[in-house]
FIZA-459005 format. One record per atom (N, C-alpha, C, CB): residue number from 1; residue in three letters; atom name; x, y, z. Coordinates in Angstrom, 2 decimals, padded with zeros to 5 digits. Glycine has a CB too. Layout:
N
n  res  atom  xx  yy  zz
NUM  Ala  CA  X  Y  Z .
...
//
This chain:
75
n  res  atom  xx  yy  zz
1  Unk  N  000.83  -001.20  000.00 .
1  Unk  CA  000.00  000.00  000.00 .
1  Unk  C  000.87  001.25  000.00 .
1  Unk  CB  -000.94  000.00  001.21 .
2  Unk  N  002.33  001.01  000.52 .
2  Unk  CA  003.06  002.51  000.42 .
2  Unk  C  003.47  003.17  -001.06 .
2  Unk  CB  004.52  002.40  001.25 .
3  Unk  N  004.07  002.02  -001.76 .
3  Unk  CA  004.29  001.78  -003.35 .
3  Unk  C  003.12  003.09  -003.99 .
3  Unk  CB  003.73  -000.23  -003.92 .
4  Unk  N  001.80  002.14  -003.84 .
4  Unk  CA  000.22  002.95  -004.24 .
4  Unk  C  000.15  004.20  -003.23 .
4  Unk  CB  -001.41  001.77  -003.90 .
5  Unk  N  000.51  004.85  -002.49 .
5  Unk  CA  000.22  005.71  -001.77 .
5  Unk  C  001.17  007.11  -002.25 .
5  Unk  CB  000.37  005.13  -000.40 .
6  Unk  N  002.32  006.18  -002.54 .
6  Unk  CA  003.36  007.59  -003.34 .
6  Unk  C  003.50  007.71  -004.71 .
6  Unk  CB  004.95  007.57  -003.02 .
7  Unk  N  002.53  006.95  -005.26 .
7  Unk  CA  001.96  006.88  -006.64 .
7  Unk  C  000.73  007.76  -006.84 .
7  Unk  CB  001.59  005.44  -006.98 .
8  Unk  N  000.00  007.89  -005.71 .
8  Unk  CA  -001.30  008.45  -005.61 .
8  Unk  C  -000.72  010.41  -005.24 .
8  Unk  CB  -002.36  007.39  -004.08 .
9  Unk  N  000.27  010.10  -004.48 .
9  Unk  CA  000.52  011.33  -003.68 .
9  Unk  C  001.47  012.31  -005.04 .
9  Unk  CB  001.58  010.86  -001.95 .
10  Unk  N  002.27  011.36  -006.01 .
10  Unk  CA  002.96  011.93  -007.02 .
10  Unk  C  001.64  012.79  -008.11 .
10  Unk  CB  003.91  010.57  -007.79 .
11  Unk  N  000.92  011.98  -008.12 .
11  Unk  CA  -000.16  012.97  -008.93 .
11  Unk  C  -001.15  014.44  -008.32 .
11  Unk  CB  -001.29  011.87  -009.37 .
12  Unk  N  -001.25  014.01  -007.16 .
12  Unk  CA  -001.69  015.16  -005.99 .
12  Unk  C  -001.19  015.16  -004.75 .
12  Unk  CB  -003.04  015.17  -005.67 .
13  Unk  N  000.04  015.88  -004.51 .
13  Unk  CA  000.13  015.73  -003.23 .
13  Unk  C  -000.49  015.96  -002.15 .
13  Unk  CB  000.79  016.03  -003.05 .
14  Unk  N  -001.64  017.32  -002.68 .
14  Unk  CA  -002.24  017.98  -001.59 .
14  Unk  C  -003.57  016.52  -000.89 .
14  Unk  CB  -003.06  019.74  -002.37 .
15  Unk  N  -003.80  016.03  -002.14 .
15  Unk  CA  -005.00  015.29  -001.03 .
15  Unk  C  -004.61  013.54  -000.38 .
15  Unk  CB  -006.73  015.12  -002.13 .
16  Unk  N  -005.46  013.49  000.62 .
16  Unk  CA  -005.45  012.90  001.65 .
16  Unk  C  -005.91  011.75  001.15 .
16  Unk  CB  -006.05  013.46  002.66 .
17  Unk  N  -005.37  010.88  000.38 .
17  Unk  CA  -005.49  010.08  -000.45 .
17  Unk  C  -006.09  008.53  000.63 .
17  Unk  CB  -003.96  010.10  -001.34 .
18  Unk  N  -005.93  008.78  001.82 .
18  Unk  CA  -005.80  007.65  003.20 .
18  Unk  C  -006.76  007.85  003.51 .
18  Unk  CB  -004.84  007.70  004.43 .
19  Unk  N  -007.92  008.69  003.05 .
19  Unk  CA  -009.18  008.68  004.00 .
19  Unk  C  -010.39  009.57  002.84 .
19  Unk  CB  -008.75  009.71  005.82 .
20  Unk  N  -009.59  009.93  001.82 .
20  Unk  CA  -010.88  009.73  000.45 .
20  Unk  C  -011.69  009.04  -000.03 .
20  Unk  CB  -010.68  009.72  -000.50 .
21  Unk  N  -012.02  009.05  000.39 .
21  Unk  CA  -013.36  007.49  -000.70 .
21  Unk  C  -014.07  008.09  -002.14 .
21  Unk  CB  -015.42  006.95  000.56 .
22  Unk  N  -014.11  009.55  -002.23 .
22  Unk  CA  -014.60  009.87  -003.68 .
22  Unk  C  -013.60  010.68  -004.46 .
22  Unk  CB  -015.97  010.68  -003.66 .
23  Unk  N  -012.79  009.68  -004.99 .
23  Unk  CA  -011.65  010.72  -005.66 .
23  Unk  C  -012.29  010.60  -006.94 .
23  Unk  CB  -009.84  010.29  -005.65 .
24  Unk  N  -013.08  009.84  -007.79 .
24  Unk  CA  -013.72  009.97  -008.83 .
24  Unk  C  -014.97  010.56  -008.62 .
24  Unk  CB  -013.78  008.88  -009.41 .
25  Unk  N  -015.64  010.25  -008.22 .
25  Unk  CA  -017.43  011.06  -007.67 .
25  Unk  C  -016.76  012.45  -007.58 .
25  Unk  CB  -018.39  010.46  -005.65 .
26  Unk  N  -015.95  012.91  -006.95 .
26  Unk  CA  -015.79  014.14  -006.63 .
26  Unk  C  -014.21  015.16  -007.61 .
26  Unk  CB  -015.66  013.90  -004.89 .
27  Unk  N  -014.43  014.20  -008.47 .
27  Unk  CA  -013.51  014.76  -009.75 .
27  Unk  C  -012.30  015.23  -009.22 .
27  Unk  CB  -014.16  016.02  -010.62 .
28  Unk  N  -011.98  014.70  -007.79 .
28  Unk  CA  -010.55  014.80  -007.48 .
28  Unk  C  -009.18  014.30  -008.57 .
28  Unk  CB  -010.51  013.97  -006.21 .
29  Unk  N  -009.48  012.87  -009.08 .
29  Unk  CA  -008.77  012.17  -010.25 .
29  Unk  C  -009.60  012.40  -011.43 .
29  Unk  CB  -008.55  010.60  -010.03 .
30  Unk  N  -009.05  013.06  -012.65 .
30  Unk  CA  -010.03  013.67  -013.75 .
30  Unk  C  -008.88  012.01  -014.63 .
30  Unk  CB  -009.84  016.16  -014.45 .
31  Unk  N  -009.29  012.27  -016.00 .
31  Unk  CA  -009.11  011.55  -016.77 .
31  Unk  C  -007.82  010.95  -016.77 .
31  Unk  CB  -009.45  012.03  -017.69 .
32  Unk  N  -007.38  011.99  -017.32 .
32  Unk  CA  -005.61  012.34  -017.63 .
32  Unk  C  -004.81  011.50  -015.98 .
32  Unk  CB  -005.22  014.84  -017.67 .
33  Unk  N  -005.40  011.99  -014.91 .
33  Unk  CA  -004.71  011.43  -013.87 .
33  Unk  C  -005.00  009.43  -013.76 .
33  Unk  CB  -005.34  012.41  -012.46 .
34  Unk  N  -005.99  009.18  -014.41 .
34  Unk  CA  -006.14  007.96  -014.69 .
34  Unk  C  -005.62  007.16  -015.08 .
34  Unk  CB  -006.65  007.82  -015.08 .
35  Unk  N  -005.31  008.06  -016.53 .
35  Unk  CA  -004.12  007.03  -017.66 .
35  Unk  C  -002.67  007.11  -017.17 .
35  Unk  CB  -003.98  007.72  -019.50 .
36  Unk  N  -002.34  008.21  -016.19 .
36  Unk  CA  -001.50  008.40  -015.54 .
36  Unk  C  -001.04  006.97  -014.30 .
36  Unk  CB  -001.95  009.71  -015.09 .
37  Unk  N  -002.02  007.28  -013.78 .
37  Unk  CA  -002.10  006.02  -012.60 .
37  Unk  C  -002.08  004.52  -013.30 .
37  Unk  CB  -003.71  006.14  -011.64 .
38  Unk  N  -002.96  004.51  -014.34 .
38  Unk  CA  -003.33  002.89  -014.98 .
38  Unk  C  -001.31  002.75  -015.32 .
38  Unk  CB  -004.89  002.87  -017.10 .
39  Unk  N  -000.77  003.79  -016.13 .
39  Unk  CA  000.20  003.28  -016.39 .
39  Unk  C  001.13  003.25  -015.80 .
39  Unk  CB  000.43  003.49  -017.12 .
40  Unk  N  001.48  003.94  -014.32 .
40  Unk  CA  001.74  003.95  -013.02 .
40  Unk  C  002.17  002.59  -012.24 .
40  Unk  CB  000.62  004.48  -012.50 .
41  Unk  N  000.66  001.96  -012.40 .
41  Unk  CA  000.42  000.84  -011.13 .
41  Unk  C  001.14  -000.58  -012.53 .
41  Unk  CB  -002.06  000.64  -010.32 .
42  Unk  N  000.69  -000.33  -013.89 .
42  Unk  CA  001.07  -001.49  -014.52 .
42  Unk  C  002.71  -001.64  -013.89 .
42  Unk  CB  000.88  -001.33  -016.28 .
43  Unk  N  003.39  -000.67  -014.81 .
43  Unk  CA  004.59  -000.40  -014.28 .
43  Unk  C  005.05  -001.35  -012.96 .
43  Unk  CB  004.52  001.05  -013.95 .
44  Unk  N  004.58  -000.55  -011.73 .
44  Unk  CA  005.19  -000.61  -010.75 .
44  Unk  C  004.69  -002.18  -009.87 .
44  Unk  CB  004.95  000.80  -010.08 .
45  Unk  N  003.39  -002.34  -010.11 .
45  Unk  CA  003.36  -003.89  -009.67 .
45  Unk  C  003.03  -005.23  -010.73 .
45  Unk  CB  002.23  -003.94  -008.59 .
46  Unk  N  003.22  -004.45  -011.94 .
46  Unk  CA  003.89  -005.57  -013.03 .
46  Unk  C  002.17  -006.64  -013.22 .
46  Unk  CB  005.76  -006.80  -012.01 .
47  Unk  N  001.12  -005.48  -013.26 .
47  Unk  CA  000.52  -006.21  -013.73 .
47  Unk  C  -000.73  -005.27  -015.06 .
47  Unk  CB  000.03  -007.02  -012.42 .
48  Unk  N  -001.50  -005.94  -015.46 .
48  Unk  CA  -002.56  -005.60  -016.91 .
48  Unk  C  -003.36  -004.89  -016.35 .
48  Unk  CB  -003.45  -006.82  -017.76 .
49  Unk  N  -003.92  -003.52  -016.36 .
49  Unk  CA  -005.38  -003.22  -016.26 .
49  Unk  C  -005.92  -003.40  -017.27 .
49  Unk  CB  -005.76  -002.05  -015.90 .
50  Unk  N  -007.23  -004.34  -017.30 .
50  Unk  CA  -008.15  -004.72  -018.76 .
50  Unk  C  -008.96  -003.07  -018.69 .
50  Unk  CB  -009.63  -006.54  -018.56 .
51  Unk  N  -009.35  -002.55  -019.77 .
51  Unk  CA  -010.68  -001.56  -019.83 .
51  Unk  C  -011.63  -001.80  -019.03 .
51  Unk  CB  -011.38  -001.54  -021.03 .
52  Unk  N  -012.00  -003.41  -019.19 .
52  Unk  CA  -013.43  -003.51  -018.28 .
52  Unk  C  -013.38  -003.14  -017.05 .
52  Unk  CB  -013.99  -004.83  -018.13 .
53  Unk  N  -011.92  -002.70  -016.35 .
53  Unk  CA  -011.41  -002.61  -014.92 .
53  Unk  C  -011.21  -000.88  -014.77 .
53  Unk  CB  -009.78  -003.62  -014.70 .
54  Unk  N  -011.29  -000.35  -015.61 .
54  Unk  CA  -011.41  001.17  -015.66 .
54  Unk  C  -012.66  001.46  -015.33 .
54  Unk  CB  -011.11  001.82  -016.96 .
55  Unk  N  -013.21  001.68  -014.22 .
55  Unk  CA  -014.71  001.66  -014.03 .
55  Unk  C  -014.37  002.76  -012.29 .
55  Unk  CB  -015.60  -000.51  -013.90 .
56  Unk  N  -015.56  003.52  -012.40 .
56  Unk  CA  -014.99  004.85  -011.02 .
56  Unk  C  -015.05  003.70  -009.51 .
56  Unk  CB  -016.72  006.78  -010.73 .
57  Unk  N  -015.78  002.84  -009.59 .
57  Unk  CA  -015.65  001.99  -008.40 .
57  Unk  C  -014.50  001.22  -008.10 .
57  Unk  CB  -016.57  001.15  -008.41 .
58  Unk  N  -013.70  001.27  -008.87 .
58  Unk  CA  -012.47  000.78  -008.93 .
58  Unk  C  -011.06  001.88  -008.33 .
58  Unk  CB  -012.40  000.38  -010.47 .
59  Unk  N  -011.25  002.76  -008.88 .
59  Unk  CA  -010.42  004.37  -008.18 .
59  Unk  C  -010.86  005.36  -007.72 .
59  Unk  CB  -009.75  005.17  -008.92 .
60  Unk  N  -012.06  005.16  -006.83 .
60  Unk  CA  -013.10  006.10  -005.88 .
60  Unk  C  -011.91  006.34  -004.89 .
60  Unk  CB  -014.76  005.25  -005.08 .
61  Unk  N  -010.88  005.36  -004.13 .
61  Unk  CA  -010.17  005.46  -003.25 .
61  Unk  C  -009.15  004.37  -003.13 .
61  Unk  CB  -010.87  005.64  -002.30 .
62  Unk  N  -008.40  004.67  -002.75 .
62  Unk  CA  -006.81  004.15  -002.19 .
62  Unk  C  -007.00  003.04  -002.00 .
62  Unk  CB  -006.11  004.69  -000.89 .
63  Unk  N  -007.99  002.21  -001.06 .
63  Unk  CA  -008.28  000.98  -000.79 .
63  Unk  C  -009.06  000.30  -001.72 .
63  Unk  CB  -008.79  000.92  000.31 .
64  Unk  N  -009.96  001.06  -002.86 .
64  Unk  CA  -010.55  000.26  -003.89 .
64  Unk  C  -009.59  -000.22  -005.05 .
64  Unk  CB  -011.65  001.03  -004.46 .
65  Unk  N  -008.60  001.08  -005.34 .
65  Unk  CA  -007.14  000.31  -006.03 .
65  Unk  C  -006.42  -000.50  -005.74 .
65  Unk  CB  -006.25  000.86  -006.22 .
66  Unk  N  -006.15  -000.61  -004.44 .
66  Unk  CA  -005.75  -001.47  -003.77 .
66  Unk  C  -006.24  -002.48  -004.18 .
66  Unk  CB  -005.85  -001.31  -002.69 .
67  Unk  N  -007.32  -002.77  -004.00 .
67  Unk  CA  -008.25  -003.77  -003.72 .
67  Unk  C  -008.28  -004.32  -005.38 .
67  Unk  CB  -009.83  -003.13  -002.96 .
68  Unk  N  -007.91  -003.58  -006.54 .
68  Unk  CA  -008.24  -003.73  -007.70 .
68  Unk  C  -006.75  -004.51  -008.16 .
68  Unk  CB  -008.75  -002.31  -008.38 .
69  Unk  N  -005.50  -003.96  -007.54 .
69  Unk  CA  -004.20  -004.78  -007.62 .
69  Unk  C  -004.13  -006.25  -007.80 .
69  Unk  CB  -003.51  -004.57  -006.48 .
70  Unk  N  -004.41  -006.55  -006.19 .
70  Unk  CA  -004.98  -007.34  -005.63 .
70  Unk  C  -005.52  -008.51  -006.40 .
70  Unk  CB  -005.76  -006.72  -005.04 .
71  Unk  N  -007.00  -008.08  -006.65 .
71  Unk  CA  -008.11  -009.10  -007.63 .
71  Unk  C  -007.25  -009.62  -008.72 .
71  Unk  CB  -009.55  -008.21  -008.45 .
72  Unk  N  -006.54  -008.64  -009.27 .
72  Unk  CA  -006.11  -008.60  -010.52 .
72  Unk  C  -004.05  -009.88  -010.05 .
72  Unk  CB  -006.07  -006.28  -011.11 .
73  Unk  N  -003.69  -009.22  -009.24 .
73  Unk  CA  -003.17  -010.27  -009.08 .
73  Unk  C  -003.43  -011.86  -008.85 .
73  Unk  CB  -002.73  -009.90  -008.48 .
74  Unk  N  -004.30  -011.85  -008.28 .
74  Unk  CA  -004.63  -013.24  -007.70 .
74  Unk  C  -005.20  -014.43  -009.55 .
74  Unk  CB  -006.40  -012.84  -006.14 .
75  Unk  N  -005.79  -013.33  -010.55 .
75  Unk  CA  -006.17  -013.86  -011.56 .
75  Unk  C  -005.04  -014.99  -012.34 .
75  Unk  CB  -006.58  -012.71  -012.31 .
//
């Protein structure tokens, strides 16, 4: 989670990325910071985001990416 946390914090440092839950609902992460992150997290934990996995319930917050790593690892 620290890896994803200074990945999250490199695109905005100002927000509180540990206790956000609507960084998409609340247009904190706009597009651009997306393709940013998708190619970010491939990178750094060496795995595929499919499209079908680009979905706002997936990067609402820190723990739903997390959580999206994760799934996606275990596949």
């Amino acid at each position: 989670m620290n890896e994803l946390m200074e990945i999250l914090k490199s695109l905005h440092p100002d927000v509180d990325f540990e206790n956000e839950q609507h960084l998409i609902d609340d247009k904190i992460l706009d597009s651009m910071d997306i393709v940013r992150l998708v190619t970010e997290l491939t990178d750094k934990f060496d795995i595929k985001i499919k499209a079908k996995d680009i979905i706002p319930d997936n990067f609402n917050s820190a723990a739903a990416i997390s959580a999206l790593i994760d799934r996606i690892n275990e596949e």
